[in-house]
Every structure is written in C-alpha cells, then in structure tokens.
C-alpha positions as CSV (number, residue, x, y, z in Angstrom):
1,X,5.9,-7.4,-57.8
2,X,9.3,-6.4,-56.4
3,X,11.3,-3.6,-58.6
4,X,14.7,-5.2,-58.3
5,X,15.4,-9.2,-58.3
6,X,18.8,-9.6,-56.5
7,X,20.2,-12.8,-57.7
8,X,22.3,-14.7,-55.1
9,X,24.7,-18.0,-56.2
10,X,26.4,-20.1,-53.6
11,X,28.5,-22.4,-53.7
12,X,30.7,-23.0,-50.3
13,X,30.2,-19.8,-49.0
14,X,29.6,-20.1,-45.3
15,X,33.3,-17.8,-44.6
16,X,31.5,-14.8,-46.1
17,X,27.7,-15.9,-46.5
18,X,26.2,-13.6,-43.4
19,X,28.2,-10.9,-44.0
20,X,27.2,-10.6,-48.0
21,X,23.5,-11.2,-47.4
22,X,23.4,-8.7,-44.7
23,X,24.7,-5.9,-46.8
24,X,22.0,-6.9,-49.1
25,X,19.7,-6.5,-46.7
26,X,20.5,-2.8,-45.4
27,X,20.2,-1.1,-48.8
28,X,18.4,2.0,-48.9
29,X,16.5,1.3,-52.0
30,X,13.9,-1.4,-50.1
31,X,11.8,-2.6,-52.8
32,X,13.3,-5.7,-53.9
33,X,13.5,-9.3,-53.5
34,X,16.3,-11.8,-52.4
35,X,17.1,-15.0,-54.9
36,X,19.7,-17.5,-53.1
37,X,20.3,-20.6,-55.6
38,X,23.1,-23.3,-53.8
39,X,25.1,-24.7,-55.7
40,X,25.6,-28.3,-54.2
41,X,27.1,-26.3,-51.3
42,X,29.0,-28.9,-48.7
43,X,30.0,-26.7,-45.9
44,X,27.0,-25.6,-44.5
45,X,26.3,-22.8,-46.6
46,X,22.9,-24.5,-47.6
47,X,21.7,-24.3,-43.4
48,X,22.5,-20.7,-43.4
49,X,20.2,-20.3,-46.4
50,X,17.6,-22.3,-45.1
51,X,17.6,-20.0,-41.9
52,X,17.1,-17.2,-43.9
53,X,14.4,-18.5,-46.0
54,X,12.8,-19.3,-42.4
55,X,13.3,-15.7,-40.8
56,X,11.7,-14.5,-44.9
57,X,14.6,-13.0,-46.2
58,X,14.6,-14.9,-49.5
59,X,13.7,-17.4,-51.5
60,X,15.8,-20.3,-52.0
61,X,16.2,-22.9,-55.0
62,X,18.5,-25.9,-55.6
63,X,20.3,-27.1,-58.2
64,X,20.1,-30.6,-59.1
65,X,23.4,-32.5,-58.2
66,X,24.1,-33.2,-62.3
67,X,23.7,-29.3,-62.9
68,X,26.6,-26.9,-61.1
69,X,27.9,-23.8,-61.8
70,X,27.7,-20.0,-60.9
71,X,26.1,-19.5,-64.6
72,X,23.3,-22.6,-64.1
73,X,23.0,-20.8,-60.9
74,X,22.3,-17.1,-62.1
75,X,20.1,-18.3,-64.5
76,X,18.0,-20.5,-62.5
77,X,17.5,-17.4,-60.1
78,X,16.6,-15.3,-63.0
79,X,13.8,-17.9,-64.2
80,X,12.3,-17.7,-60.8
81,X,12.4,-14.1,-60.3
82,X,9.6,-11.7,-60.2
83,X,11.3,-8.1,-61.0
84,X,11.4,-6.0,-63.4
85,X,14.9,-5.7,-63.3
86,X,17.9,-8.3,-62.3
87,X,20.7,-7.5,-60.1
88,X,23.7,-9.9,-59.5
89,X,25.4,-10.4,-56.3
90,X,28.2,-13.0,-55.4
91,X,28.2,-14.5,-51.6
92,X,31.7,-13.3,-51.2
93,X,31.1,-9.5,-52.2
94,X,30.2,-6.5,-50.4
95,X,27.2,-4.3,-51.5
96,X,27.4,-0.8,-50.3
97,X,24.2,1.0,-49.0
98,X,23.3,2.7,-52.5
99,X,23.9,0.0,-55.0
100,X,20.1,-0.4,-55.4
101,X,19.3,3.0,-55.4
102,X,21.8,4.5,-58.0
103,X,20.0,1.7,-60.3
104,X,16.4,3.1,-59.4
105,X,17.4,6.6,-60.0
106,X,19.5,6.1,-63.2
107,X,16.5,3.7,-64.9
108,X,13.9,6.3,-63.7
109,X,15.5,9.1,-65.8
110,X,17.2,6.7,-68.6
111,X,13.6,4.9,-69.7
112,X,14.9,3.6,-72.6
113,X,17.9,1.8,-71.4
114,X,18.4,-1.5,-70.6
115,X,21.5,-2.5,-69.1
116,X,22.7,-0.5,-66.3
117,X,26.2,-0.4,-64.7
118,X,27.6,0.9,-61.4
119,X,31.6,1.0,-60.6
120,X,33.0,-1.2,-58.8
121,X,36.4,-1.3,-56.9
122,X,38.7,-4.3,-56.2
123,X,39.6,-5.0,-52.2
124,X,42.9,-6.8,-50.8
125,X,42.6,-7.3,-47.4
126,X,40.8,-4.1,-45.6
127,X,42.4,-2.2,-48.6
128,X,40.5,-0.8,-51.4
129,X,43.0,-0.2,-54.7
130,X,43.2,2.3,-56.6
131,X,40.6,3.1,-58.8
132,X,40.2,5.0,-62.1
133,X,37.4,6.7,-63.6
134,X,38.4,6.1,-66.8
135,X,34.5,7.0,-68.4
136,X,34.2,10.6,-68.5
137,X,29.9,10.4,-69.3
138,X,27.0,8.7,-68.1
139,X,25.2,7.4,-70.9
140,X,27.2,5.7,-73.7
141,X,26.5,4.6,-76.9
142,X,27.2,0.8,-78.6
143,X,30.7,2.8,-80.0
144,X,31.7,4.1,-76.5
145,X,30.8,1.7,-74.5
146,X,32.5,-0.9,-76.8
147,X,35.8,1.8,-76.8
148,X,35.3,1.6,-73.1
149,X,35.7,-2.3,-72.6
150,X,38.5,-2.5,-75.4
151,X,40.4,-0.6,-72.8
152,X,39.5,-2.1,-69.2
153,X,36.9,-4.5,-67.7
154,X,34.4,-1.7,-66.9
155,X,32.0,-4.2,-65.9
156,X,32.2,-6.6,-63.8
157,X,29.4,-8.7,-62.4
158,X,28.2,-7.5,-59.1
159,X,27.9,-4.5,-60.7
160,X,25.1,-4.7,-63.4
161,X,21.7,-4.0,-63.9
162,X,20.0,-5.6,-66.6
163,X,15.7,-6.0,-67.9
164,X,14.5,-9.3,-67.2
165,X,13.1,-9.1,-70.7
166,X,16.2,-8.4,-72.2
167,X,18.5,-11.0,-69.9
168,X,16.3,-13.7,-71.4
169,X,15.4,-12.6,-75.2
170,X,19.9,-12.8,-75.2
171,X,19.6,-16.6,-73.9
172,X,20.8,-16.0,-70.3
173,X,24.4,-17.0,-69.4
174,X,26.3,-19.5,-71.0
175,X,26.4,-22.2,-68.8
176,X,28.1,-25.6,-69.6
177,X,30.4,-23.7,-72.5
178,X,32.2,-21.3,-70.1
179,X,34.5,-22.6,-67.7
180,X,35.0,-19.2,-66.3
181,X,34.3,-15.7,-67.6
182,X,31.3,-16.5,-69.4
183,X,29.5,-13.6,-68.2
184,X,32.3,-11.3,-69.5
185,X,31.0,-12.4,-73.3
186,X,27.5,-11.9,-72.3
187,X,28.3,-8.6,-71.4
188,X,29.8,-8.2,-74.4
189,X,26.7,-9.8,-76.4
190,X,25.2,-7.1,-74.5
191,X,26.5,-4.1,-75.9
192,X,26.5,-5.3,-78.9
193,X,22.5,-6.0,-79.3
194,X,21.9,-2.7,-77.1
195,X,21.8,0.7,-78.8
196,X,23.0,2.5,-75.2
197,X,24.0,1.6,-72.0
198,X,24.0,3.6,-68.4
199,X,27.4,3.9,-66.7
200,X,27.4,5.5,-63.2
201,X,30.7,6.1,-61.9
202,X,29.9,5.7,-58.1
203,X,31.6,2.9,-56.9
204,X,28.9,0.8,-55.0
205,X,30.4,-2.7,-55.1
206,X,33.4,-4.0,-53.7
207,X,35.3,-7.2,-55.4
208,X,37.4,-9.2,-52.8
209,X,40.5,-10.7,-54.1
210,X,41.4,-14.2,-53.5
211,X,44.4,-16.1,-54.3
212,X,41.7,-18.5,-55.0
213,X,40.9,-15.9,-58.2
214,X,44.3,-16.8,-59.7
215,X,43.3,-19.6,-62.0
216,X,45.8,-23.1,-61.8
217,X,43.1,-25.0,-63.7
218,X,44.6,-26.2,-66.4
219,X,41.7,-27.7,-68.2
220,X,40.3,-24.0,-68.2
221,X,42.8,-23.5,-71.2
222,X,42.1,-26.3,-73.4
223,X,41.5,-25.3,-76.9
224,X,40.9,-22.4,-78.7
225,X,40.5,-19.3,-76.3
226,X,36.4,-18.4,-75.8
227,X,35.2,-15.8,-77.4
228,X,36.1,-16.3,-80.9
229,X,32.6,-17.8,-81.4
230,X,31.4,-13.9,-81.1
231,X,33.5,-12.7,-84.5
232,X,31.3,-14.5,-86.2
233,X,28.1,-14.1,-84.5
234,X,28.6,-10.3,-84.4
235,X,31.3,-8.7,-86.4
236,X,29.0,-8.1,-89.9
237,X,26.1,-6.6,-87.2
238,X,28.4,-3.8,-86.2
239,X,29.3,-0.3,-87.8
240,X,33.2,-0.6,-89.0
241,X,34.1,2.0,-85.9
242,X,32.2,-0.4,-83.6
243,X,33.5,-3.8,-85.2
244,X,37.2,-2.3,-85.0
245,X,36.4,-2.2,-80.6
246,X,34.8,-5.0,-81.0
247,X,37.9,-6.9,-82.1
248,X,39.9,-5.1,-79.6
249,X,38.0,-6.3,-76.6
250,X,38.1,-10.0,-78.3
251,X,41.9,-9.8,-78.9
252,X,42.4,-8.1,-75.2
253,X,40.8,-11.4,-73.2
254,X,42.4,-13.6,-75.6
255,X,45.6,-12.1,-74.8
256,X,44.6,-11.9,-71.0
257,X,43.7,-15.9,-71.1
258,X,47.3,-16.0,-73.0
259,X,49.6,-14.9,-69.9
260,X,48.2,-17.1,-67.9
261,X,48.8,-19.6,-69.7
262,X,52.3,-18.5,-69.8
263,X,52.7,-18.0,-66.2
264,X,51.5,-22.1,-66.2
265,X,54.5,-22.6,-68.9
266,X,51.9,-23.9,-71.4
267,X,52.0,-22.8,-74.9
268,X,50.2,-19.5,-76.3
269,X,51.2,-20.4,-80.1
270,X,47.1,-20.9,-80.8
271,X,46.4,-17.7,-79.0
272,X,48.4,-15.4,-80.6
273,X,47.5,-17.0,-84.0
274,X,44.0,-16.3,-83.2
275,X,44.4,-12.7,-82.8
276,X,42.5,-10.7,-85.4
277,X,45.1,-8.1,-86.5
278,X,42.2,-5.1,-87.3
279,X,41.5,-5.4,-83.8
280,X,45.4,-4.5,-82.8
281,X,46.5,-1.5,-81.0
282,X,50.0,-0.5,-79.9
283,X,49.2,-1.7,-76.5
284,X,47.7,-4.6,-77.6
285,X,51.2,-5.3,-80.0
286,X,53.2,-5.0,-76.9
287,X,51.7,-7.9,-75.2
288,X,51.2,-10.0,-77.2
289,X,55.2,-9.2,-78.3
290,X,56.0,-9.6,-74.7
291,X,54.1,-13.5,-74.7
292,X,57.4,-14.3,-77.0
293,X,59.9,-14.0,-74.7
294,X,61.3,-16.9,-72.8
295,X,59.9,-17.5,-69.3
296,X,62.9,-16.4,-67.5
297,X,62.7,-12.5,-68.8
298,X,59.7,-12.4,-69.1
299,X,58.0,-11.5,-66.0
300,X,60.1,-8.9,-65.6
301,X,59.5,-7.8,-69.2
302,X,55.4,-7.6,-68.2
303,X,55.7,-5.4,-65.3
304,X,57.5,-3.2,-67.3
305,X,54.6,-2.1,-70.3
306,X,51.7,-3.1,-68.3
C-alpha cells in the first residue's frame, strides 16, 4: 500500500501533460502511487496517458461522457486510491523535487494532523512572482488558520495534503454545484471540522498563469455568489473569534467573485447585499466601497487600495 496517492485530472492537457507527469515522477520521496482520471480529453491527452499506464507509471480511469469536471475527476481518483494520504496535482503545474517529502516529514512528526499544506508560488512565463510568507508558524490552530485565509488564499490546490479518511467522511469535492472554486470551500469546510492544520512555508509547487485563468464565463456568475450555503452550515459550530474569520473569508471570495463581475459590466447589487457585515474589515470596506464606482474610474480606483 503506497504512502502518498497523487491524484492526477486531465482534461486537454497534451501542451503540458509530459512535462507535469515527469516532475511527478522525479520526487525524492518515492513511495507513492500515480492516479490520472481524463476528463473526456479530445486532443490526445488520453494516448499519452495510455502510454504511461503501458510503461507502469499510473493507473488510469475514465469518466463517463455524462460526468466532467476537475471535481468529478479528483474524486473519482480518490475513490480508487490506495494511500494513506491524498495529494492533488493539476496537468498543467510543476511539482518540485521535495513536494512529497516535506509532506512525509511534517505528518511523521505532526501525527495528529490531518490536512497538510505546502506553499506555493504563482509563475508568468519563466518568472516566478513575488511571494510572501505571510504565516509566521508551522502548525496552526482552527483560529489561525481561519485568520490566515481571511487574509490571502494560503492554499491553493496543488498544494495540499489531506487523510483519505478525512477527504471522504467531509463528502469529497463538490462536483456538479461548483462551477469553479469549489475546492476553495472545501478547504474552507476543512478548517472548520479540523482542530489544526500543518502549514510549511517551503514553496514546493508552482501555479502557471494563463490568460485562460481569467474567467469570461458568464454563466459562472449566475445567482447568488457560492459560499453562502457555509454560514449556515458552519457559523453556530465555531467559537465567536473563529466565526468573526470565518465571515471574513466568506465576505473576501464573495467580494473577489464581485470584481469580476464588474470588470464583465454585470451587476454586483446581490453581492454586496450578501455581505455579512460582522465579517467586515477596513480592507474589506474599501472594496467593496470601490465596487460602487462607475466603470470608467474604477479600475484605476482598484489599483490604488489593493
């Protein structure tokens, strides 16, 4: 039984498919096992899979053609893994050498933690941006690592380390609710049913940007932002410390999923009414102040308080 089940979704990845897996396949750490699931690929990402399932790199699955999605994906790879512990990796990321192994050493002297993150940094190009270690410890508690992600995205997917046991007793991802950023609220589920969680603040992940990442979709705004669902699901569970972060991060991604909206000229009128106003801080006030101003000021206006 492998230690580490590295779950791999695809979806039209054949630009960046070698390169990913192969970084994969160099870590240091060795004892652990490759999950690709395709996604309905078209482009030939599914061959490349299949000649690595032949040379027994991994083990590849399929989703049925009436079930897509990175989150059906994740959590069909999860259900057919055999480690202890899951691992997610998308086909267009880069995995340095000692991802693995700064899990493996932080879960052997944390026993009783559960969800494990590394840091990660975001690429343009060949260039790495800036990055700031904005945790000063190691181990958190639900409070700090709820301050923590009221503040910044300290986690992001490629990044995390998480028990089988507990990825399924929390219901997996959300798939078919989520249009995108479903696995930010499962996070946040997370560290809300968690009593700690291990934050190491090597960066061992790289996240490419794409102008592909910038989201056009209009559908993906249709009704009331996600996330709202998790006041009530959560907010009487939490200390009145932890429920004030708790709102914060809630009221940040609304507000994030509210200038882009604006930047697509749509309304934010039912964002910023959903916006629980415990859950305010001054930063918070100033951008959801700055979502008022007419579209010709007001990109100017966000540079300026971001």
């Amino acid at each position: 039984m492998p230690f580490f089940s590295v779950i791999v979704p695809v979806n039209n990845k054949v630009a960046t498919l070698s390169a990913s897996l192969e970084c994969l396949y160099r870590q240091t750490y060795r004892d652990f096992e490759v999950i690709a699931v395709d996604d309905n690929s078209t482009d030939g990402s599914l061959e490349v899979l299949r000649q690595h399932e032949k040379a027994g790199l991994l083990r590849l699955f399929q989703l049925g053609p009436k079930e897509e999605g990175g989150y059906a994906a994740r959590n069909l790879g999860a259900d057919k893994s055999a480690g202890q512990w899951l691992v997610f990796f998308d086909a267009d990321g880069i995995m340095l050498l000692d991802h693995l192994s700064c899990f493996a050493n932080d879960i052997a002297h944390n026993p009783d933690i559960e969800f494990f993150v590394n840091a990660y940094q975001k690429m343009q190009g060949q260039r790495r941006l800036s990055y700031l270690k904005a945790i000063p410890k190691d181990r958190l508690s639900r409070f700090e690592a709820l301050s923590a992600f009221a503040r910044f995205d300290f986690i992001h997917i490629n990044g995390v380390c998480i028990s089988r046991e507990r990825f399924f007793s929390l219901g997996c991802f959300p798939k078919g609710y989520y249009r995108r950023s479903g696995d930010v609220y499962f996070w946040l589920k997370v560290l809300c049913e968690v009593n700690a969680v291990h934050y190491n603040a090597t960066v061992t992940s790289l996240w490419i940007l794409k102008h592909e990442d910038l989201i056009d979709d209009k559908r993906y705004f249709s009704g009331l932002p996600p996330g709202l669902n998790f006041l009530k699901e959560y907010d009487y569970k939490l200390t009145p410390s932890e429920r004030r972060q708790f709102r914060q991060v809630i009221n940040r991604k609304v507000i994030s999923r509210a200038v882009q909206k604006k930047k697509l000229g749509q309304s934010v009128r039912l964002d910023l009414k959903a916006l629980t106003l415990t859950g305010m801080n001054i930063r918070l006030w100033l951008h959801a102040a700055s979502l008022l101003v007419p579209q010709p000021y007001y990109d100017q206006l966000r540079s300026r308080i971001k």
